[in-house]
C-alpha positions as CSV (number, residue, x, y, z in Angstrom):
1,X,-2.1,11.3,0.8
2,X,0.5,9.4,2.5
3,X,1.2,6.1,1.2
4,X,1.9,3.6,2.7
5,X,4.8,0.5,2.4
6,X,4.7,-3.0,3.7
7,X,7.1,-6.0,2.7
8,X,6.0,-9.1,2.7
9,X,7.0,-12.7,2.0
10,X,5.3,-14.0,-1.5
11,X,5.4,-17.8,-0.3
12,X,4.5,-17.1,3.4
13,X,2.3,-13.9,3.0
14,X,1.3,-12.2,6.4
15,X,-2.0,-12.1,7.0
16,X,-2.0,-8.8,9.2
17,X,-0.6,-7.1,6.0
18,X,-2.9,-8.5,3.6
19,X,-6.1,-8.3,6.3
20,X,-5.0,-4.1,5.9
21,X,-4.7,-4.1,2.9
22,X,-8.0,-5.8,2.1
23,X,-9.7,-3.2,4.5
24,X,-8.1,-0.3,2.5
25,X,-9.6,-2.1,-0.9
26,X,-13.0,-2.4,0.9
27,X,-13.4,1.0,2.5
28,X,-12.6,2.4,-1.3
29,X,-8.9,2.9,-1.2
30,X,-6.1,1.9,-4.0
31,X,-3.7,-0.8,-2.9
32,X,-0.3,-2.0,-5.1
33,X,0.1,-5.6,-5.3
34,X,2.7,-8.0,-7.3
35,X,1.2,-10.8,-9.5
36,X,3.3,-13.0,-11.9
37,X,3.4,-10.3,-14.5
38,X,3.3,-6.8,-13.1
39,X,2.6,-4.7,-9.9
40,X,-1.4,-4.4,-10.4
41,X,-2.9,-0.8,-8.6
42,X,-6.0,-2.5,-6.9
43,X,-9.8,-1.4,-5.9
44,X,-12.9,-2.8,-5.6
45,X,-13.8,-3.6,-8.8
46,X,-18.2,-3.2,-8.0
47,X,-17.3,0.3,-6.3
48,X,-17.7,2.5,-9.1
49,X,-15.9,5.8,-6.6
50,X,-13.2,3.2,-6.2
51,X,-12.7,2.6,-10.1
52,X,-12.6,6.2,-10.6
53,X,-9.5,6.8,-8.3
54,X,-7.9,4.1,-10.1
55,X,-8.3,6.3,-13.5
56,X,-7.4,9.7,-11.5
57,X,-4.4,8.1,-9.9
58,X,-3.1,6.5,-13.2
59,X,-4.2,9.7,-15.7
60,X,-5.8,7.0,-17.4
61,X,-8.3,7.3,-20.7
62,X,-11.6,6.1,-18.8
63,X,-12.4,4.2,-22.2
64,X,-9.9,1.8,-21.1
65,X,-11.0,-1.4,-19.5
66,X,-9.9,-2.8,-16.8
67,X,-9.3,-6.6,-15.4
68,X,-11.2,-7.8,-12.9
69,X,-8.8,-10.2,-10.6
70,X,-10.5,-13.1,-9.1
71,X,-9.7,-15.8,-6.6
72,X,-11.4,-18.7,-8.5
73,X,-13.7,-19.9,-10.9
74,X,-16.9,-19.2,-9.2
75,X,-16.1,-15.6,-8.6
76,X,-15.3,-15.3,-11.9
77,X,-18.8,-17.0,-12.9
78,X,-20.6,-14.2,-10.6
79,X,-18.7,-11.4,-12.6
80,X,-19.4,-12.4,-16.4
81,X,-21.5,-15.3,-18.8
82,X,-18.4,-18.1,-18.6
83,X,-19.5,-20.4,-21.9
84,X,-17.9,-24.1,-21.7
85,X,-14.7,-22.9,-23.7
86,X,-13.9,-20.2,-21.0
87,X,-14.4,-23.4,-17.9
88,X,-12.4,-25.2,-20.1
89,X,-9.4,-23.0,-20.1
90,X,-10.0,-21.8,-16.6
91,X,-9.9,-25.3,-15.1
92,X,-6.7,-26.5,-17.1
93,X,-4.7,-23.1,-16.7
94,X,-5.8,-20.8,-13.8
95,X,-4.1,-19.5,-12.1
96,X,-2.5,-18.1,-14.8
97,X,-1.4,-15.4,-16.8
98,X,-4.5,-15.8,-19.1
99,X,-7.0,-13.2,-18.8
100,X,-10.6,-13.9,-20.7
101,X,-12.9,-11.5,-21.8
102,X,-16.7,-12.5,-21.8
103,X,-20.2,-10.9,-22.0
104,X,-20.0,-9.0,-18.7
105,X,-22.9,-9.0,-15.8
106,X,-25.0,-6.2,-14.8
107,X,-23.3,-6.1,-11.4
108,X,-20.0,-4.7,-13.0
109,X,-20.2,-0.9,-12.9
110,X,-19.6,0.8,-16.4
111,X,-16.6,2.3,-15.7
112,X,-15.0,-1.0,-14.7
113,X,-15.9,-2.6,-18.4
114,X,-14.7,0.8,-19.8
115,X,-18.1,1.4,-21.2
116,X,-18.3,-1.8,-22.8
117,X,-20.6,-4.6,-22.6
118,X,-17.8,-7.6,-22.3
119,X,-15.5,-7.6,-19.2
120,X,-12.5,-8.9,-18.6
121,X,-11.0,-11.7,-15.9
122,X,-8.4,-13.5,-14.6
123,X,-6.8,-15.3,-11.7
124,X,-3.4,-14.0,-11.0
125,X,-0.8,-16.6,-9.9
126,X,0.8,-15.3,-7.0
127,X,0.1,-16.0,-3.4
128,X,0.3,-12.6,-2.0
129,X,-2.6,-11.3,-5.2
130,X,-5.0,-14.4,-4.4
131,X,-4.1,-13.5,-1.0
132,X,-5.6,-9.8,-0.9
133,X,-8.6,-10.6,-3.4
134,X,-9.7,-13.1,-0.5
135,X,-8.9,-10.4,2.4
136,X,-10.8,-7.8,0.3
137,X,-14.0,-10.5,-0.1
138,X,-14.4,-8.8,-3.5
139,X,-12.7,-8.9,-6.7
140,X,-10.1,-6.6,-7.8
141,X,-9.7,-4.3,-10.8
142,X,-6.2,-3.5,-11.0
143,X,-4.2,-2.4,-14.4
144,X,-0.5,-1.9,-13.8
145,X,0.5,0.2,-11.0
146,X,2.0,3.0,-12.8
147,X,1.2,6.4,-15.0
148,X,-0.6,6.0,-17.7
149,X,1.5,4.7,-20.7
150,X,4.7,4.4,-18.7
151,X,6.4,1.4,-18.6
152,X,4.9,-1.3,-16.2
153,X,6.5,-1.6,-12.9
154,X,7.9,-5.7,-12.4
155,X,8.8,-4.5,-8.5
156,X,7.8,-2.1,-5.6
157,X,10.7,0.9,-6.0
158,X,8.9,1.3,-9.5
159,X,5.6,1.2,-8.1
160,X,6.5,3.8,-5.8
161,X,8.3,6.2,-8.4
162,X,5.2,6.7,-10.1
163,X,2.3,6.0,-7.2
164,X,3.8,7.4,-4.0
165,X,1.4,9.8,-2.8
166,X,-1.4,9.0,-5.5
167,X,-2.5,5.9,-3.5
168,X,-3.1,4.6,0.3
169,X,-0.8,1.4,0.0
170,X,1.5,-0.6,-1.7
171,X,2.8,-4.0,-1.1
172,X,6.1,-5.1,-1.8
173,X,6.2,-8.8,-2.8
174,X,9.9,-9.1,-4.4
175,X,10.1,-8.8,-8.2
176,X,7.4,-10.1,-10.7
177,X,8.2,-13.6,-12.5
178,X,7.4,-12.9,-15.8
179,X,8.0,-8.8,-16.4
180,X,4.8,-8.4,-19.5
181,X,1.4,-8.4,-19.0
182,X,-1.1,-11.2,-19.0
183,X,-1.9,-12.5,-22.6
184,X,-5.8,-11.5,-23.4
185,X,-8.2,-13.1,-25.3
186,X,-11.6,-12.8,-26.7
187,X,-14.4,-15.6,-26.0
188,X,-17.5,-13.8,-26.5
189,X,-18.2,-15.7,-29.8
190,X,-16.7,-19.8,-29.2
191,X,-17.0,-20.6,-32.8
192,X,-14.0,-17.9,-33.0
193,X,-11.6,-16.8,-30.1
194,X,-9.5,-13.9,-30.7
195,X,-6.1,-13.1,-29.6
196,X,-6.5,-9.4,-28.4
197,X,-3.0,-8.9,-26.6
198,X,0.0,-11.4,-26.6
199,X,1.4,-11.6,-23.1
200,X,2.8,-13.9,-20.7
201,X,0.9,-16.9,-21.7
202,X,2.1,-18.8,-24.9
203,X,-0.5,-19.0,-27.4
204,X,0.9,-22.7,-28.4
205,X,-0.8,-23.6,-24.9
206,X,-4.1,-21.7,-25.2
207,X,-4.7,-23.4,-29.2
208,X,-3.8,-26.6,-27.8
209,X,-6.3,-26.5,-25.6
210,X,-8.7,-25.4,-27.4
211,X,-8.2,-27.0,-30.4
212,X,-8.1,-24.4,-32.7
213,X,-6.3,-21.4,-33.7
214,X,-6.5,-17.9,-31.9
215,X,-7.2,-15.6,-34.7
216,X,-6.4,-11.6,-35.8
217,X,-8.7,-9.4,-33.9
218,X,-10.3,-6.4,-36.1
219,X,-9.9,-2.4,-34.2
220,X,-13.2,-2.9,-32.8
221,X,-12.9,-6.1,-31.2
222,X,-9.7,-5.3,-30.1
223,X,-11.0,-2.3,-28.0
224,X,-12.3,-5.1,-25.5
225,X,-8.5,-5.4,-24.3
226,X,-6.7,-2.8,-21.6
227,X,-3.3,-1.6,-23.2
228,X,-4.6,-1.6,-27.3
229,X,-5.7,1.7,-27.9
230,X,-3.2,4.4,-26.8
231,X,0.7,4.1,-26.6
232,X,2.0,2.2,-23.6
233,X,4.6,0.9,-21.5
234,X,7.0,3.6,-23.4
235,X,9.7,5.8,-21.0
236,X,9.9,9.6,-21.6
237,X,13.4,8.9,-24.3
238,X,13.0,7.1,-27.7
239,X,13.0,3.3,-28.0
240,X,14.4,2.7,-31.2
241,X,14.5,-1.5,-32.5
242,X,17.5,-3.2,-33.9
243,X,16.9,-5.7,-36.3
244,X,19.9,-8.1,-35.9
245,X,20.2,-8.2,-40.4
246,X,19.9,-4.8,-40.7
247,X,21.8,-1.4,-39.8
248,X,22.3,-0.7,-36.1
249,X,19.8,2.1,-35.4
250,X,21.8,5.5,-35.0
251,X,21.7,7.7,-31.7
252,X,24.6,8.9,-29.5
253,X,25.9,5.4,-28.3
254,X,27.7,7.5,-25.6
255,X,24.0,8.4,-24.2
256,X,22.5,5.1,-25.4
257,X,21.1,2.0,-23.3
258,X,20.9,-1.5,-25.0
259,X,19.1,-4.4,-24.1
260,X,19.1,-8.0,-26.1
261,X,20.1,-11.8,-26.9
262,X,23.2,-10.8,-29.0
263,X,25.9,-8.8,-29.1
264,X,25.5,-5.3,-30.8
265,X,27.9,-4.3,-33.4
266,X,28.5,-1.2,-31.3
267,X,29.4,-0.3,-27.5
268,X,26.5,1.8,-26.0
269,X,27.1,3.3,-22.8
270,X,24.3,0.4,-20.7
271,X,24.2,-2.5,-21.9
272,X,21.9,-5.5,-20.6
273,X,22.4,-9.3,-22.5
274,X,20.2,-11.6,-21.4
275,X,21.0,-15.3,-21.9
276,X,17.3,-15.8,-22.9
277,X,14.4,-14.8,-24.4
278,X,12.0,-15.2,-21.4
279,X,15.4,-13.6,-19.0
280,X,14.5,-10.3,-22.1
281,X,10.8,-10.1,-21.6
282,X,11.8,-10.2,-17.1
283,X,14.1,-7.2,-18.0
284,X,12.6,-5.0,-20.4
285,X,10.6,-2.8,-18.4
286,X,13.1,-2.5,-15.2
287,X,16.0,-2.0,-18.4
288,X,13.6,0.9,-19.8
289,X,12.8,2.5,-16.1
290,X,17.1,2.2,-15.8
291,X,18.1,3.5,-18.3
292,X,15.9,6.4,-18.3
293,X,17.0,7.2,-14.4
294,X,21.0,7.4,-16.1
295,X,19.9,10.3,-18.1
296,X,20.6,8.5,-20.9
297,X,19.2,10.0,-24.6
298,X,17.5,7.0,-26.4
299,X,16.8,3.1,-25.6
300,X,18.2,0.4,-28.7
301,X,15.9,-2.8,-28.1
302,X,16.8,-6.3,-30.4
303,X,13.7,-7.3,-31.9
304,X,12.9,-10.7,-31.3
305,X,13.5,-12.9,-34.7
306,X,11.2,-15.9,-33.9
307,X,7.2,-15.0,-33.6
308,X,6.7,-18.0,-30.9
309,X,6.5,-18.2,-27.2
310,X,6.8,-15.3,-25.0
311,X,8.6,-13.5,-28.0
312,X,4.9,-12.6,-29.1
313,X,4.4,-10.5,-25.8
314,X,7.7,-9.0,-26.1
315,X,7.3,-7.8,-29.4
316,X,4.2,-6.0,-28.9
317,X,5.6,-4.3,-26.1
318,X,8.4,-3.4,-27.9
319,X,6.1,-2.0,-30.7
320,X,4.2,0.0,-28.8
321,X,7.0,1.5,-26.3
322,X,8.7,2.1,-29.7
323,X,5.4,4.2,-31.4
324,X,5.9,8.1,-31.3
């Protein structure tokens, strides 16, 4: 398969681009898009063929659900059972990087839902993503446009490391605004939401909102969410975590990349600072994808002290790159 490369301007998106790429998404074909988080690897998310070459293209666990992107409210409504809490937080944040999971509609296929009986949903916040779902006329299931538990790809040459010649198109929209995935969370029961992965969107906003706390979600709740059950967003060396009042973790520091807030106590041979904690959770995958390209041997990563704001995405994707 040859794939295929377009550029194209986020704020003034060309509609002969994105009319293409829609037909590819409707005749069954995988298309690479930006969002605000990540590059998302699109298909029609009510073609169950589609789905599949979504999984085959990715290597990905077919027990893993994926997100259905929508263009607004009402084709979310057709999709899943949207109680008044879900409205609620769909009229005061969407677009967003907020994805909701809710009892799911017959006229999802299986494989989209991952076997389950909840589905989740959200609308992305980037013109060129809105853009193609209302080209395509459908909505799109797209995970991150990469191999399966590799780190995410926040711009097109990443997309096309991993994808070229896996999928028909990708479309490069600049780099991605926020670098981590959407934040997910569980509204199947409104008496009690559940935070099933931290991401992009601050869970201050979403409990203030609400009115109530997001709480601890058990395994099998947890299931509900893509990127929860296997390791993820990890490059092929070791990611090892540096708590700043603690030892600096050991490695060959002439073979080492670094990426944090503060000043390690020793010279690694890359280093990335970033002047602040949202700059860190931008960098993190392009730094992994880097630093893995310079050969280098392992990855040291500054854990982020304070549990609040977008640090709550960035440590789980720390966590998880860092699992063995």
């Amino acid at each position: 398969m040859k794939t295929q490369r377009a550029t194209i301007d986020r704020w003034n998106p060309d509609i002969n681009v994105l009319s293409r790429a829609g037909g590819i998404i409707q005749h069954g074909g995988l298309v690479a898009f930006p969002t605000e988080t990540v590059y998302g690897l699109g298909a029609d998310a009510l073609n169950h063929d589609a789905v599949r070459k979504i999984y085959e293209a990715k290597g990905r666990p077919s027990d893993n659900p994926l997100i259905l992107h929508v263009d607004s409210i009402l084709m979310a409504s057709q999709l899943v059972h949207m109680n008044h809490l879900a409205e609620k937080l769909a009229l005061k944040f969407w677009p967003a990087p907020l994805t909701m999971v809710l009892p799911a509609k017959s006229i999802i296929p299986s494989i989209t839902r991952g076997g389950l009986d909840t589905a989740a949903v959200r609308m992305p916040d980037n013109p060129i993503a809105l853009g193609l779902i209302s080209s395509a006329q459908t909505p799109i299931a797209a995970p991150s446009a990469n191999l399966s538990g590799r780190p995410s790809p926040t711009d097109a040459e990443s997309v096309y490391a991993d994808m070229n010649g896996r999928i028909d198109m990708i479309i490069d929209g600049g780099s991605s605004n926020l670098g981590i995935e959407s934040t997910v969370i569980d509204l199947t029961d409104p008496n009690r939401i559940l935070l099933l992965r931290p991401g992009g969107m601050n869970r201050e906003l979403i409990e203030a909102e609400l009115g109530m706390p997001l709480e601890v979600p058990d395994t099998q709740s947890a299931k509900r969410s893509p990127g929860t059950r296997y390791r993820h967003y990890a490059p092929s060396i070791p990611v090892k975590i540096w708590h700043t009042d603690e030892k600096f973790p050991e490695c060959d520091y002439d073979s080492a990349g670094y990426i944090g807030m503060h000043e390690p106590p020793v010279k690694t041979a890359g280093m990335l600072m970033c002047s602040s904690w949202d700059e860190y959770s931008h960098e993190l995958f392009a730094a992994f994808r880097k630093f893995e390209a310079k050969g280098y041997l392992c990855i040291i990563t500054e854990w982020p002290a304070e549990n609040s704001g977008i640090n709550e995405g960035l440590r789980d994707r720390i966590i998880r790159a860092a699992v063995d």
